[in-house]
C-alpha positions as a Markdown table, in Angstrom:
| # | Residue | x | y | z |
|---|---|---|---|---|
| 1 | Unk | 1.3 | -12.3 | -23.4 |
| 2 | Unk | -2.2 | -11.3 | -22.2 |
| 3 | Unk | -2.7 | -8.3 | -19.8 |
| 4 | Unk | -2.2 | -8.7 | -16.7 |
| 5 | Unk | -3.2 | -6.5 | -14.1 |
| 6 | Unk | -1.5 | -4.8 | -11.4 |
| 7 | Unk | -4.4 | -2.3 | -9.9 |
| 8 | Unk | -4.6 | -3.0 | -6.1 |
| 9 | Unk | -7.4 | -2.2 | -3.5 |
| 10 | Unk | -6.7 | -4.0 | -0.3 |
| 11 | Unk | -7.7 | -2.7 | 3.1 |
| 12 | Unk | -7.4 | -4.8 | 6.2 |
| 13 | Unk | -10.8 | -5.6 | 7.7 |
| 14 | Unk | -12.9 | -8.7 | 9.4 |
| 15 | Unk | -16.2 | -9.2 | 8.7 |
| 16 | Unk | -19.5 | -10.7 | 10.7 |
| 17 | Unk | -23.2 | -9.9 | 10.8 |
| 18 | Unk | -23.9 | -6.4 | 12.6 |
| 19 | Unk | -26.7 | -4.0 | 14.0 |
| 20 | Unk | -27.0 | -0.3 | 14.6 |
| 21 | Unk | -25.4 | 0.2 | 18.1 |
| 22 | Unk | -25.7 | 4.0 | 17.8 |
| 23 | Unk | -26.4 | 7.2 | 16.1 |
| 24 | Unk | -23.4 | 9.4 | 17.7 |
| 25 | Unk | -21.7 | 11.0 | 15.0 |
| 26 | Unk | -18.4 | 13.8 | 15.5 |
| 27 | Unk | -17.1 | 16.0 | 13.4 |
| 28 | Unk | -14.5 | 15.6 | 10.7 |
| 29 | Unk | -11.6 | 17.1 | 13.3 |
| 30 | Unk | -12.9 | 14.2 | 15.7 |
| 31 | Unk | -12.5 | 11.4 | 13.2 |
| 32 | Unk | -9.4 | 12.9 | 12.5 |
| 33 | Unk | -8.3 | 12.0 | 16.1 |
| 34 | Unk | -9.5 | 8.8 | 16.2 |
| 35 | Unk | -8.1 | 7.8 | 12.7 |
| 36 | Unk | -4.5 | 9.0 | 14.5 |
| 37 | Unk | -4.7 | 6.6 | 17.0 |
| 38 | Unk | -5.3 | 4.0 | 14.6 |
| 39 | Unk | -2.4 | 4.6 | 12.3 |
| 40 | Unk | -0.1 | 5.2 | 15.0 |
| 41 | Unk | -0.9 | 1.1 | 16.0 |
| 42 | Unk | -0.4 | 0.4 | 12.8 |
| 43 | Unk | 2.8 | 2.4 | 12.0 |
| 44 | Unk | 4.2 | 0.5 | 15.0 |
| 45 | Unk | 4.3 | -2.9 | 13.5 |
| 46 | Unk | 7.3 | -3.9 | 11.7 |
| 47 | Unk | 5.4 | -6.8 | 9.8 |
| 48 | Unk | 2.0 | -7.5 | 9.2 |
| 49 | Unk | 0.4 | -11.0 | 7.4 |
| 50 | Unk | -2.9 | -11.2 | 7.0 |
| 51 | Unk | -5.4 | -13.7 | 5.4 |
| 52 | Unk | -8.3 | -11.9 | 3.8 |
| 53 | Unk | -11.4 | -12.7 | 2.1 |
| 54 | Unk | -12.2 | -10.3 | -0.6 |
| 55 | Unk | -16.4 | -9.9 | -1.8 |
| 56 | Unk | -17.3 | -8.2 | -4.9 |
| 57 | Unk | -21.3 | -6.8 | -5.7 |
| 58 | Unk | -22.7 | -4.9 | -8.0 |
| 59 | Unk | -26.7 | -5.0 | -8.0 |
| 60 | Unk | -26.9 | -3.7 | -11.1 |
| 61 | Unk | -24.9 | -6.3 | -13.3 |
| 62 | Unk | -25.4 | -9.1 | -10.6 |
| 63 | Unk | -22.3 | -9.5 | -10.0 |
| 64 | Unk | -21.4 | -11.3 | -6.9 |
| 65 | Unk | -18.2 | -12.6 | -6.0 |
| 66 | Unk | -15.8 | -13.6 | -3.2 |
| 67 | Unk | -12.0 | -14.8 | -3.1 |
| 68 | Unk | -9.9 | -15.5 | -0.5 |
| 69 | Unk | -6.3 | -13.9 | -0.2 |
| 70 | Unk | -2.9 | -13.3 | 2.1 |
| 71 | Unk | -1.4 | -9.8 | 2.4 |
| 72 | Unk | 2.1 | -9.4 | 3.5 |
| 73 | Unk | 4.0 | -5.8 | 4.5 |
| 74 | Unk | 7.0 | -5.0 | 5.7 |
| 75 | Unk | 8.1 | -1.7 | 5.2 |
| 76 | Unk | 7.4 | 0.4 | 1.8 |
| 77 | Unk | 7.6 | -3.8 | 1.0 |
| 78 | Unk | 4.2 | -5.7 | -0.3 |
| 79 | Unk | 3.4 | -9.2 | -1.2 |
| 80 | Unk | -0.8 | -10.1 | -2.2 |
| 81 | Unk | -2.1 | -13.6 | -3.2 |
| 82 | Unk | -5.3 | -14.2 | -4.7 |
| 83 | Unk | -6.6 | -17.3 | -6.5 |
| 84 | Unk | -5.1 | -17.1 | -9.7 |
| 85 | Unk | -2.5 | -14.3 | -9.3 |
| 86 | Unk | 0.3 | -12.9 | -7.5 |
| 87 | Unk | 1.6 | -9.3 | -6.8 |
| 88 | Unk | 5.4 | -9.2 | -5.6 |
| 89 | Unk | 6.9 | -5.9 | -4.5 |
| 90 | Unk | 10.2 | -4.7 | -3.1 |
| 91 | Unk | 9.7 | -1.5 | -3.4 |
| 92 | Unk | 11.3 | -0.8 | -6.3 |
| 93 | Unk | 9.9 | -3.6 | -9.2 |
| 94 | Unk | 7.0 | -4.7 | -9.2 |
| 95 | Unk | 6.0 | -8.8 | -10.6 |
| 96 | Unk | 2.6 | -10.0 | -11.4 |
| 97 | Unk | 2.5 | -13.5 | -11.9 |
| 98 | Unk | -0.7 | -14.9 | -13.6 |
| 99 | Unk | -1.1 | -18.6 | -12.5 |
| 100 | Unk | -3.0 | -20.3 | -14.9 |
| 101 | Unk | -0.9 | -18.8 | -17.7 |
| 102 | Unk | 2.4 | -19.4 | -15.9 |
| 103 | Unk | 3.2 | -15.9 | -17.0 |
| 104 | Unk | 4.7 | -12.4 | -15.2 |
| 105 | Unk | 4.8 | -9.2 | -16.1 |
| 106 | Unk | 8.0 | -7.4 | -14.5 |
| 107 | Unk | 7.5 | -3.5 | -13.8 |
| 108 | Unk | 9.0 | -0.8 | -11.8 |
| 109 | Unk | 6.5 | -0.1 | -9.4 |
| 110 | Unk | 4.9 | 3.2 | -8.9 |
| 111 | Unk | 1.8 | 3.7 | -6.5 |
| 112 | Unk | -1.3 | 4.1 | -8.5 |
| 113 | Unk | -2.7 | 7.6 | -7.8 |
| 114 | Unk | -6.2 | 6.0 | -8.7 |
| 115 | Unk | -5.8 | 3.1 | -6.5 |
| 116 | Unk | -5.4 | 2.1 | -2.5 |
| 117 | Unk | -1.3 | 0.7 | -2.4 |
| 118 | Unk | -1.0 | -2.2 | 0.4 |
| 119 | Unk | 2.1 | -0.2 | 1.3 |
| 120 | Unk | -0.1 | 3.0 | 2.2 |
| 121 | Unk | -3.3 | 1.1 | 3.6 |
| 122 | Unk | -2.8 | 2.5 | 7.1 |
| 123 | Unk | -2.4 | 6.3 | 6.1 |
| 124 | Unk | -4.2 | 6.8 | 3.0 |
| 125 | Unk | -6.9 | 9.2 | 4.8 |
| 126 | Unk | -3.8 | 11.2 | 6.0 |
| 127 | Unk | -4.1 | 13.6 | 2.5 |
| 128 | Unk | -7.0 | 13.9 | -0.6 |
| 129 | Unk | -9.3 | 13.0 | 2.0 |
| 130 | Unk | -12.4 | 14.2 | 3.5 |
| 131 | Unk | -13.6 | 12.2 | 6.6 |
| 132 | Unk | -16.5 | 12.6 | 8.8 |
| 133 | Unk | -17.6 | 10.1 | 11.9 |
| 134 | Unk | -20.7 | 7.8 | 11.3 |
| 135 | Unk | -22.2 | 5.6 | 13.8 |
| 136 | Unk | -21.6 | 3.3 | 15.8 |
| 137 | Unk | -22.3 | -0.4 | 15.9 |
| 138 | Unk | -22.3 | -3.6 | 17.7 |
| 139 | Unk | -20.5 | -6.4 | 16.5 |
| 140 | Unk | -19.6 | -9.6 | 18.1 |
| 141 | Unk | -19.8 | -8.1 | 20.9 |
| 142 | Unk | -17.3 | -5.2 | 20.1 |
| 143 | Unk | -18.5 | -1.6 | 19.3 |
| 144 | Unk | -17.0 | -0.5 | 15.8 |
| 145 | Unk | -17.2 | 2.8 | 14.9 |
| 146 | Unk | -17.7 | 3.8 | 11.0 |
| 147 | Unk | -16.0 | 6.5 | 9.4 |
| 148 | Unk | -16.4 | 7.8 | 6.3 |
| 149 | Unk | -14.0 | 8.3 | 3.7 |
| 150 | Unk | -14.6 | 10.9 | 0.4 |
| 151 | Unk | -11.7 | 11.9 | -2.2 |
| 152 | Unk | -11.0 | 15.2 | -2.8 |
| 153 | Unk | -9.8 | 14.5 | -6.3 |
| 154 | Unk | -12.7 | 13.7 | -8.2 |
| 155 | Unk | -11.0 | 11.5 | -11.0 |
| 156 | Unk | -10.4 | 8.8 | -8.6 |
| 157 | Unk | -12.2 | 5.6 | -9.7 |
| 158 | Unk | -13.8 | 5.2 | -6.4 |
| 159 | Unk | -15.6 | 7.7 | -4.8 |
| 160 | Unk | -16.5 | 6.4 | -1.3 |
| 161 | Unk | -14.9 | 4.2 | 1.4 |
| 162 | Unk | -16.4 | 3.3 | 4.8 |
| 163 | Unk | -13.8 | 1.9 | 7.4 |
| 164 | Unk | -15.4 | 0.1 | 10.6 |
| 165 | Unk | -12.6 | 0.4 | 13.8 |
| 166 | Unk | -12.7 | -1.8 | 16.5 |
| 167 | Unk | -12.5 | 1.2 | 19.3 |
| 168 | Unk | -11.6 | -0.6 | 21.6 |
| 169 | Unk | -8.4 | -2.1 | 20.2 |
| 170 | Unk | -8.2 | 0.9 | 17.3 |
| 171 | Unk | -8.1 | -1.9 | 14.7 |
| 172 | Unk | -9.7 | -1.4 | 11.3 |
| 173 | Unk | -11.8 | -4.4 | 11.3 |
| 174 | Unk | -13.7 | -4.2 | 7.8 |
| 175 | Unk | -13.9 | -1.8 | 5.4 |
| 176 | Unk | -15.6 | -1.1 | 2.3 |
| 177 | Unk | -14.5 | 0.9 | -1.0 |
| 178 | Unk | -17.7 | 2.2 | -3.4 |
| 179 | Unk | -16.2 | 2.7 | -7.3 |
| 180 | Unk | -18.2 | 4.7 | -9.9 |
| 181 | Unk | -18.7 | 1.4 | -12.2 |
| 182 | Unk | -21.2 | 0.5 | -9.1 |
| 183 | Unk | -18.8 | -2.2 | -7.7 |
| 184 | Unk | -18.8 | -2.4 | -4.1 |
| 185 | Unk | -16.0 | -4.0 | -2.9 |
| 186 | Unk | -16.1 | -5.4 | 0.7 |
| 187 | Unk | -12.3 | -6.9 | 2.3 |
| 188 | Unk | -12.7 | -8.9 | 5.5 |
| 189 | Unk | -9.8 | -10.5 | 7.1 |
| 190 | Unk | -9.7 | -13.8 | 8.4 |
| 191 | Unk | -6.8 | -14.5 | 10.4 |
| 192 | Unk | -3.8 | -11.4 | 11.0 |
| 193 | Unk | 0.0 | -11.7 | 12.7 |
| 194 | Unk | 1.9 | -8.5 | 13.2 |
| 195 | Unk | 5.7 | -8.2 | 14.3 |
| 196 | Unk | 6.8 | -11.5 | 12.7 |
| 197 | Unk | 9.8 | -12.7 | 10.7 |
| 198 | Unk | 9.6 | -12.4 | 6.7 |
| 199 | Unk | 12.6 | -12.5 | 4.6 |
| 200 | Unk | 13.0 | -9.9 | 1.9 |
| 201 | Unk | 12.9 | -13.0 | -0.4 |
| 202 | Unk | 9.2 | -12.8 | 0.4 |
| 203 | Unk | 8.4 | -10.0 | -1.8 |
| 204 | Unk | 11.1 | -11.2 | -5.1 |
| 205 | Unk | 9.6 | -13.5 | -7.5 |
| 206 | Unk | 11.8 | -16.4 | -8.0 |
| 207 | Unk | 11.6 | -18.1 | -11.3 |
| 208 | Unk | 13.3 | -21.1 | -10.1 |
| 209 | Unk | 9.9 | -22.1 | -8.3 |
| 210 | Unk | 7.7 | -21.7 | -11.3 |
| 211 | Unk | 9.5 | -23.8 | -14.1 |
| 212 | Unk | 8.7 | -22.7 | -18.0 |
| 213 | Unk | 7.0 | -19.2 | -16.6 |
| 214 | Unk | 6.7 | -16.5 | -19.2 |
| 215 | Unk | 8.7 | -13.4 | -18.3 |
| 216 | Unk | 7.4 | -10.2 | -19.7 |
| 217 | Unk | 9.9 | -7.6 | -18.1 |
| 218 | Unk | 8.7 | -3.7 | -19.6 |
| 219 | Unk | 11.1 | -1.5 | -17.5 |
């Protein structure tokens, strides 16, 4: 069975053409604040589903990509589709299910200390971070205001992430993650539901719907 795999970066965001609004900027205390408010909202919702659309550049290589997605959470809960792959998590196990192969890889799951876990999206800044205020924008008309995101722990593979918040509803609307291989990686989302009804089936992979699949379980 080939690799699979399982690394996630996923940040809620939307995404539209923008200008400099402003060049207030606070201090790191201040964006603290402001990221509080945010992740209280957030911490509130029992369920979220969002559709995302996912871009990829890297100047260098030329690389320039974009895929489309859905992101479910409920809970310490996480389910991500992509084009040709699918990430299933209760919690505990954790399946990636490659498509065109008709093959998953069965894991227990444990959050990636290099990596952004959907289940932690909303309080990842919370520790390992340094955070200052940047400026602020005007977007559709909405002001957004960018805040700046640096790992304390300098193994991480990225080493930069720029969240733009809606101030007005304290909603991260885009956000985008700088890695050390020069990939930026931009996450945009398209259509979002909070507070709705998903099953815990939702984040199991059944076998029963994907006849003939290739189960690689390494617990």
């Amino acid at each position: 069975m080939k690799h699979i795999t399982t690394s996630l970066l996923i940040v809620l965001l939307t995404v539209s053409s923008f200008s400099v609004f402003s060049q207030a900027k606070g201090t790191p205390a201040q964006a603290k604040i402001f990221l509080d408010g945010v992740s209280k909202k957030y911490k509130s919702f029992k369920t979220i589903k969002a559709n995302f659309k996912l871009a990829i550049d890297n100047a260098a290589s030329k690389i320039k990509e974009e895929k489309k997605g859905l992101l479910v959470l409920k809970a310490n809960k996480f389910r991500v589709e992509m084009d040709n792959q699918e990430i299933s998590c209760d919690g505990k196990t954790v399946w990636t299910y490659a498509k065109d192969a008709n093959e998953v890889q069965v894991n227990n799951y444990e959050a990636n200390p290099n990596g952004i876990s959907p289940a932690d999206i909303f309080t990842m800044y919370e520790k390992g971070f340094l955070y200052q205020m940047g400026d602020v924008i005007k977007e559709a008309g909405k002001d957004l205001q960018m805040i700046e995101l640096t790992p304390t722990d300098k193994t991480k593979n990225y080493f930069k992430i720029k969240l733009f918040i809606d101030k007005a509803a304290q909603s991260i609307v885009r956000s985008k993650i700088f890695d050390k291989n020069g990939n930026v990686y931009t996450y945009s989302v398209m259509q979002f539901s909070s507070n709705i009804s998903i099953e815990d089936a939702t984040f199991v992979f059944d076998s029963k719907k994907h006849p003939g699949v290739d189960i690689n379980d390494i617990r």
